[in-house]
N, CA and C atoms as an extended XYZ file, in Angstrom:
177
Properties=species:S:1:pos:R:3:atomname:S:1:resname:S:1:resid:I:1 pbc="F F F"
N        -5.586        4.161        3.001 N   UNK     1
C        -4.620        4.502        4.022 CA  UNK     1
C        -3.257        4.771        3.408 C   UNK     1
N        -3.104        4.025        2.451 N   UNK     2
C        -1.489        4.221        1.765 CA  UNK     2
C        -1.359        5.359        1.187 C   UNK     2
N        -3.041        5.864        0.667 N   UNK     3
C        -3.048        7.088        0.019 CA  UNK     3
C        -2.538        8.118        0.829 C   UNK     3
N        -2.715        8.283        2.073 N   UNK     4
C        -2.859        9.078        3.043 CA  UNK     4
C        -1.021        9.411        3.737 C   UNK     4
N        -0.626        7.697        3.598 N   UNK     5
C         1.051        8.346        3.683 CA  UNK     5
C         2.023        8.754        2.993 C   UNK     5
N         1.214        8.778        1.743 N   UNK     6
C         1.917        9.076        0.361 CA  UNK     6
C         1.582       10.453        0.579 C   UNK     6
N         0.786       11.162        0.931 N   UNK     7
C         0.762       12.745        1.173 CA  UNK     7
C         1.541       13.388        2.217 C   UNK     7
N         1.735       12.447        3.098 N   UNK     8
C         2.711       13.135        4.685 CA  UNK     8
C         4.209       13.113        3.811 C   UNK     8
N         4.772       11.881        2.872 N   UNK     9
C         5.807       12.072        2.910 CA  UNK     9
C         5.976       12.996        1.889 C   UNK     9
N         7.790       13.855        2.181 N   UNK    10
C         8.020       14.934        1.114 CA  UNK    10
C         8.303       14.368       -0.092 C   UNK    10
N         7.869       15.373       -1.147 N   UNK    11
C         7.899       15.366       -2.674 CA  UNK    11
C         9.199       14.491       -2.861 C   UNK    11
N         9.648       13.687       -3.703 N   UNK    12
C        10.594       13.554       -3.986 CA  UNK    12
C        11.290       12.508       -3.650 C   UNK    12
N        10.888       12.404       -2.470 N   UNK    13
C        11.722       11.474       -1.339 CA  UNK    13
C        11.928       10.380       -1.646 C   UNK    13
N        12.448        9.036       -1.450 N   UNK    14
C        12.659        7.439       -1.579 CA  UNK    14
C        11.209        7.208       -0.909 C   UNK    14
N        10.874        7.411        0.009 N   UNK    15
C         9.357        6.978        0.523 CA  UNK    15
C         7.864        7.153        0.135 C   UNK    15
N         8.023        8.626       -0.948 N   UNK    16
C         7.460        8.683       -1.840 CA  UNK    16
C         7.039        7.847       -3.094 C   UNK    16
N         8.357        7.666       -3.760 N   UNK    17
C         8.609        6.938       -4.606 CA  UNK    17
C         7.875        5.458       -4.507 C   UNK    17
N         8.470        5.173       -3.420 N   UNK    18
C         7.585        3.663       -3.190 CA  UNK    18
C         6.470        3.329       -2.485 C   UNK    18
N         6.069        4.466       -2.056 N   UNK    19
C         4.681        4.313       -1.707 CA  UNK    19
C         4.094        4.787       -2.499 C   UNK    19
N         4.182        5.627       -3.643 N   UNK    20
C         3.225        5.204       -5.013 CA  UNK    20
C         3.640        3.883       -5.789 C   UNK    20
N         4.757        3.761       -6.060 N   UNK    21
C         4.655        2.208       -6.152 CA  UNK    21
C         3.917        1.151       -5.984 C   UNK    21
N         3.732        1.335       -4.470 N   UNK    22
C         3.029        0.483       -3.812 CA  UNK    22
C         1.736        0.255       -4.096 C   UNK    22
N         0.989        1.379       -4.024 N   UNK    23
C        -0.591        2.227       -4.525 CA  UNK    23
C        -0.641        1.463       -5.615 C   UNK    23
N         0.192        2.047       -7.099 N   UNK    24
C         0.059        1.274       -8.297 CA  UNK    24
C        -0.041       -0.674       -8.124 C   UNK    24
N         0.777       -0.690       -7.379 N   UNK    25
C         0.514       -2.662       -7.534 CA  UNK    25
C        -0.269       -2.723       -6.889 C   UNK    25
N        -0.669       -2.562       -5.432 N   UNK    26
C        -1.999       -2.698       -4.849 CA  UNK    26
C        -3.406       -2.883       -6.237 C   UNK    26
N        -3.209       -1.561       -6.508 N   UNK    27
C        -4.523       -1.744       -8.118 CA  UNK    27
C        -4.346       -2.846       -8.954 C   UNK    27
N        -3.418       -3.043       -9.188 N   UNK    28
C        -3.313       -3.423       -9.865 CA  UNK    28
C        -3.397       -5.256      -10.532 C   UNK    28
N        -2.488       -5.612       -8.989 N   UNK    29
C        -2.698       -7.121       -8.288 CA  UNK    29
C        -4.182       -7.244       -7.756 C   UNK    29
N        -4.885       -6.292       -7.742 N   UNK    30
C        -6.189       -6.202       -6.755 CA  UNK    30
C        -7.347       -6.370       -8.002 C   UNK    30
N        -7.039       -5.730       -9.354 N   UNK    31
C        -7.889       -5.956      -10.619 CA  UNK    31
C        -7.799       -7.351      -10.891 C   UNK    31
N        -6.281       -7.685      -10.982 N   UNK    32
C        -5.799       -9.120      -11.330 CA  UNK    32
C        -6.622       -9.984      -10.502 C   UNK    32
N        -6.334       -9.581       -9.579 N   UNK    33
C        -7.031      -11.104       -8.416 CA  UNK    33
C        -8.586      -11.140       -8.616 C   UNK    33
N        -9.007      -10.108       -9.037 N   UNK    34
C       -10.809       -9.674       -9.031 CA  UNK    34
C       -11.211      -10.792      -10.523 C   UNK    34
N       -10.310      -10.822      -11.581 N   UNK    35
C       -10.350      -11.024      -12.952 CA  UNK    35
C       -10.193      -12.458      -12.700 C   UNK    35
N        -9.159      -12.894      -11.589 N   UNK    36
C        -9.188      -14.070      -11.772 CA  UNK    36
C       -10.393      -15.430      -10.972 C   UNK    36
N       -10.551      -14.216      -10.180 N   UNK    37
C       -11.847      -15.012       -9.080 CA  UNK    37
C       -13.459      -14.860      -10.328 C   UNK    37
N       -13.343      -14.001      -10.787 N   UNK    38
C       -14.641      -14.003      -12.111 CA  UNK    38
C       -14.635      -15.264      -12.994 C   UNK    38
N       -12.961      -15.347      -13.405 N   UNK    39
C       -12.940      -16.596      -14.490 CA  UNK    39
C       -13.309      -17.546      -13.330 C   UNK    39
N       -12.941      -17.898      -12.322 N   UNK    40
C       -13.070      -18.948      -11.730 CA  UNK    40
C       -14.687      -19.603      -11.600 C   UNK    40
N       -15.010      -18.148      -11.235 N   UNK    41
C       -16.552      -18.093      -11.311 CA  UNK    41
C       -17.404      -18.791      -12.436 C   UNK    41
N       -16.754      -18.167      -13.150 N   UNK    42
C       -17.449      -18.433      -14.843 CA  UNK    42
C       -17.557      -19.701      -15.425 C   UNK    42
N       -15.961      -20.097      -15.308 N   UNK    43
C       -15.469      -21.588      -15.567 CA  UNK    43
C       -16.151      -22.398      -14.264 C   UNK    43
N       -16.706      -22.300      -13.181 N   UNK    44
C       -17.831      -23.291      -12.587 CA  UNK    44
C       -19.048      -23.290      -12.844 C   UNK    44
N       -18.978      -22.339      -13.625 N   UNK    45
C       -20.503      -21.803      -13.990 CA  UNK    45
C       -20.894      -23.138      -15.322 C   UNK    45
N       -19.709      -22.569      -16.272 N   UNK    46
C       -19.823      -23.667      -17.434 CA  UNK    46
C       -19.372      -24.980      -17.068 C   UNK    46
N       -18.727      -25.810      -16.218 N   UNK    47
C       -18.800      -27.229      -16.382 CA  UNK    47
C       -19.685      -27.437      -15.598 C   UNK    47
N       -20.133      -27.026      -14.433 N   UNK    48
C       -21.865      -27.029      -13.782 CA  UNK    48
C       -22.975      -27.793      -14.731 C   UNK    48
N       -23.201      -26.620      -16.041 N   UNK    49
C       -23.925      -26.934      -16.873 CA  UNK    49
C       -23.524      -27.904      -17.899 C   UNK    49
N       -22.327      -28.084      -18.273 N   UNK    50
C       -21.607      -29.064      -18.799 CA  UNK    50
C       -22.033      -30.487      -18.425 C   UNK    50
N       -21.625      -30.730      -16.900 N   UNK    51
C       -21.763      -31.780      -16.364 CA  UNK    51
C       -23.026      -32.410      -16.452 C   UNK    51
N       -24.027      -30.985      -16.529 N   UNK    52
C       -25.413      -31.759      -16.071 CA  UNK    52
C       -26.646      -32.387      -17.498 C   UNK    52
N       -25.324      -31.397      -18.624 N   UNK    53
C       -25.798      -31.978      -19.894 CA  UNK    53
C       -25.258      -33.364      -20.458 C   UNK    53
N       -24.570      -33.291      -19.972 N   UNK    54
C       -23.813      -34.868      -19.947 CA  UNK    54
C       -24.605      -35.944      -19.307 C   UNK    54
N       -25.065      -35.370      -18.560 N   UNK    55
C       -25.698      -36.757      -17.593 CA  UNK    55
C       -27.214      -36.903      -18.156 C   UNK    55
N       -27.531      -35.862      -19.027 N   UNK    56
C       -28.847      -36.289      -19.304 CA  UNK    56
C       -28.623      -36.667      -21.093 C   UNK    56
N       -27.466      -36.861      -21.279 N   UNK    57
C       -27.464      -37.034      -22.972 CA  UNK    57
C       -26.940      -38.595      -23.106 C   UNK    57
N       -27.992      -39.313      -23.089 N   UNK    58
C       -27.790      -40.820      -23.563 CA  UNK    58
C       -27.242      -41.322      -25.024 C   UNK    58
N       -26.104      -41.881      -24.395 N   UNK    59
C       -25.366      -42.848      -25.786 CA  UNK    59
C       -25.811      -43.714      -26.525 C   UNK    59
């Protein structure tokens, strides 16, 4: 949709300007947040298995 008002407004303009702006951080915060919900993922993934090797490794 942002794409879409970035074409109505004229070349040049202040509204231009920051509605590609906008576009760019949208991607950009939107990769970030994707990257960080994966690690999150990942890192439960490994103390999951962590935990459960622990509990079966007698001292």
């Amino acid at each position: 949709m942002s794409s879409f008002i970035y074409l109505l407004t004229p070349l040049g303009g202040v509204h231009s300007y920051c509605s590609l702006l906008r576009i760019g951080f949208h991607a950009i915060f939107g990769d970030l947040l994707f990257l960080k919900g994966l690690f999150s993922l990942n890192m439960f993934v490994f103390m999951l298995i962590w935990i459960f090797y622990l509990r079966n490794f007698s001292l």
